[in-house]
VOKOL-250725 format. One record per residue (C-alpha): z negated, y, x; residue in one letter. Coordinates in steps of 0.05 Angstrom, whole numbers, plus 5000, padded with zeros to 4 digits. Each point is the difference from the previous one (the first is absolute). Example, Ala and Ser with C-alpha at 12.3 -4.5 7.8 and 13.67 -1.06 7.14 Angstrom:
2
484449105246a501350695027s
% end
This chain:
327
249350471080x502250494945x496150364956x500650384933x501150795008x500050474948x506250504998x499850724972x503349774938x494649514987x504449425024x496849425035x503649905063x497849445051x499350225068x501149635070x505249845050x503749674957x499750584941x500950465061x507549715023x502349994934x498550754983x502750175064x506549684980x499950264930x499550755035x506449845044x506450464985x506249584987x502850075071x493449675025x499349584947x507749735028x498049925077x494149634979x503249504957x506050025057x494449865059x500149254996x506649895003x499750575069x494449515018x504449424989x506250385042x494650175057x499449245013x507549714984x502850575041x496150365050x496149405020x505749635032x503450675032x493050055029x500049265029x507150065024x498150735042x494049625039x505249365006x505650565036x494350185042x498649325033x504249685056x506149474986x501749695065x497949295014x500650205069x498850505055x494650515004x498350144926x497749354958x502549884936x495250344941x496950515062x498950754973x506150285041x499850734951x506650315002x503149525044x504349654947x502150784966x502950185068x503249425002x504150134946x502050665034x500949655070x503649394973x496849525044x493049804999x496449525063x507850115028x503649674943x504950344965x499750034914x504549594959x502950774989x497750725019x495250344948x504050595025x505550285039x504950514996x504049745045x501049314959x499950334934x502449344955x496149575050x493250404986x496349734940x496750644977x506850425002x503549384958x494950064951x499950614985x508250064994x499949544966x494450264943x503450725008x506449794987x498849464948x495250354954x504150644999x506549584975x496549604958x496950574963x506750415002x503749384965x495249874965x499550664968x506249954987x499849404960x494350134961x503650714980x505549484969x495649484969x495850564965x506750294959x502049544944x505749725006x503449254967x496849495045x494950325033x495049414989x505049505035x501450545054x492150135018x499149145009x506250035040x496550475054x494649634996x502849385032x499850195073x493150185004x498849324963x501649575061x495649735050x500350275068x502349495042x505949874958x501750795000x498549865068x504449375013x506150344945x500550595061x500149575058x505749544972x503950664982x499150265062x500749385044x507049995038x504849474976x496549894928x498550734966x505250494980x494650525025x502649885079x507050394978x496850564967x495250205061x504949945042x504950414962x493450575003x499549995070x494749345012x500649495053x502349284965x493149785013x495450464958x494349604982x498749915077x499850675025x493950454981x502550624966x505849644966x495349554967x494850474987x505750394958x501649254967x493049794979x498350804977x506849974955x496649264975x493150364981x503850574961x504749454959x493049594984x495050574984x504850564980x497949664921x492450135016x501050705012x504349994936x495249684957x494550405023x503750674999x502249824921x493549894974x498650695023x506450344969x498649624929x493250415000x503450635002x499550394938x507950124967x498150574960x500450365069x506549835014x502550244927x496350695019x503650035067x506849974959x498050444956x498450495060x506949835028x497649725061x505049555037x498349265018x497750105078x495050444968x497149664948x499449425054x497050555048x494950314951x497649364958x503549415028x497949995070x492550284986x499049574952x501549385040x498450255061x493249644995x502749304993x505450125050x494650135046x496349344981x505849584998x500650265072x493249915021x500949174983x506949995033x498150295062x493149575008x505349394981x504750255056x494650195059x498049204997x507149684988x500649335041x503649464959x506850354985x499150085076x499649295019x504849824947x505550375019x500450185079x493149795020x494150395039x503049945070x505850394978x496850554941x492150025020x495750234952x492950215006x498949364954x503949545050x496850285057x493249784958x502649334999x503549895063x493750275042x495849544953x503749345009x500150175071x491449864986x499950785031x495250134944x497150645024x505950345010x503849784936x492650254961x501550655029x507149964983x498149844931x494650514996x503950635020x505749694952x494550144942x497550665035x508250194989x500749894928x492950264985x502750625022x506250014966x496249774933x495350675013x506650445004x501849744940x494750024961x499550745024x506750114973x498649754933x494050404994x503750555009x505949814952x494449864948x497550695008x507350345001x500749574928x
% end
C-alpha cells in the first residue's frame, strides 16, 4: 500500500512498490531507458523464435523409423546428426547426402552454400552497379528504376517455370547457347549444369533487391562531399573509395545479410526449375526427408539449416559493427 513521504524539498511524494518502480525508471539513463521499453518485444522474440528452434532440437533427438530397433519418437541423442554425416540411418540411404566431397552437386550442404556464395556476391556486384546508375540523374531515370524492378516482381514458380521452358531441349533458345559454352544439351538434368542455370535465375530475379536496397543508401550520402573531393582534385575511384563505399558500406552489408538468409533456405526456384533430385538444397533435403514421415532426421536437417544461417547472420552483424565504427 503506498504512503505519503516527505522529500528534502518539502515535496510530498507517496511511497510503495508501486512509487518505488516508477522512480527506478525515472533514474534510468537513455540506453536503459531503450532496452527496457525494447524488452517486450525480446520477450515476444524469445517465444515466436527460440521456442520452436527449441521444440524442433528435442524433435531431431528422437527416433524416426516405424521399424527396427529404435521406435518412432524414442530419445535416440545424436543418432539422427550422424546420420546426416553417414547418409544412411537404420540402413537406408537419404533422399541425398548432407555431405560429400566426393558428390559435390549431389551433397546438399555443398549446393547450398555455392549456391548462397555465388549468388549473393553477383547480386550485390550488379547490383552495385545499378544503383551507382539509378543514383546519377539522368532523362528517364524514374521509368528506368520501375523497369529493374520487374524481375524481382514475379512470383517464383513462374521465374521458376520461365527457366525451365528456356532451358528445356526442343522448346527454349537457352539449349543452343549452353551448348555453344561447353554444356551437355540436357542442362537442367545434370547437377552442376543446373545449379549454374537456377543461380543465373536468382541473380536476374533479386539482382533489383540489392539495387533498391544499395540506392537508398547512396541517396543518404551527403553531396557537399563530393563537391569538396573536386575541389581537392581527387579522381572518381577515389571519391568512391573515400566517401562512396564507407558511406554505404553499412547497407551493403545489410542488403547482404537478407540475401544470404533468403539464399541459405531457397527451395521453390529449386523445384520450379530442375527439381530437388537433381539441385538438393538443405531446404529440399527438409522436405524430402519429411514427406518420407522421417521426421527426426529431417528436424535435425532443419535445425542445423538454422544453426548455419545463425552463424552467418552473427558474421554479419560483426561486420557491420565494425563498418559503423570505421564511419
Amino acid at each position: 500500500m503506498a504512503t505519503e513521504e516527505q522529500t528534502e524539498s518539502g515535496v510530498q511524494r507517496s511511497s510503495g512498490v508501486y512509487a518505488g518502480i516508477i522512480r527506478w525508471v525515472e533514474n534510468l539513463d537513455d540506453s536503459r531507458f531503450a532496452y527496457l521499453l525494447l524488452a517486450p518485444a525480446f520477450l515476444l522474440l524469445a517465444v515466436i523464435v527460440f521456442w520452436p528452434l527449441l521444440r524442433t532440437f528435442v524433435i531431431s533427438l528422437q527416433a524416426d523409423s516405424l521399424s527396427g530397433a529404435t521406435a518412432y519418437g524414442e530419445f535416440v541423442g545424436l543418432d539422427n546428426y550422424i546420420a546426416l554425416l553417414t547418409g544412411q540411418l537404420d540402413g537406408v540411404a537419404l533422399p541425398s547426402p548432407f555431405f560429400n566431397l566426393s558428390q559435390p552437386f549431389q551433397s546438399a550442404l555443398i549446393v547450398t552454400v555455392i549456391f548462397t556464395v555465388v549468388s549473393v556476391v553477383f547480386e550485390t556486384l550488379l547490383g552495385f552497379g545499378q544503383a551507382l546508375v539509378l543514383d546519377q540523374d539522368f532523362r528517364g531515370r524514374r521509368w528506368v528504376r520501375v523497369a529493374i524492378i520487374i524481375p524481382w516482381a514475379i512470383p517464383i514458380v513462374i521465374q521458376g517455370m520461365i527457366f525451365y521452358l528456356i532451358f528445356q531441349p526442343g522448346i527454349g533458345f537457352g539449349v543452343d547457347i549452353v551448348q555453344a559454352i561447353g554444356f551437355s544439351g540436357t542442362p537442367l538434368t545434370d547437377s552442376a549444369e543446373a545449379l549454374a542455370i537456377i543461380t543465373l535465375a536468382d541473380v536476374w530475379k533479386t539482382t533489383a533487391f540489392m539495387a533498391l536496397l544499395i540506392l537508398a543508401g547512396l541517396q543518404s550520402v551527403d553531396r557537399s562531399l563530393y563537391d569538396v573531393a573536386k575541389v581537392s582534385g581527387a579522381s572518381k575511384w577515389q571519391q568512391f573509395r573515400m566517401i562512396t563505399l564507407p558511406i554505404v558500406l553499412p547497407t551493403v552489408l545489410v542488403a547482404m545479410l537478407f540475401r544470404t538468409l533468403g539464399a541459405a533456405r531457397i527451395y521453390g526456384l529449386i523445384e520450379a526449375t530442375a527439381g530437388c533430385t537433381t539441385v538438393p538444397s538443405l531446404s529440399c533435403l527438409v522436405v524430402t526427408t519429411f514427406s518420407t514421415r522421417r521426421y527426426g532426421t529431417a528436424t535435425a536437417v532443419a535445425f542445423v539449416t538454422a544453426a548455419l544461417i545463425g552463424i552467418a547472420a552473427i558474421f554479419y552483424v560483426v561486420l557491420f559493427a565494425r563498418s559503423e565504427e570505421g564511419v
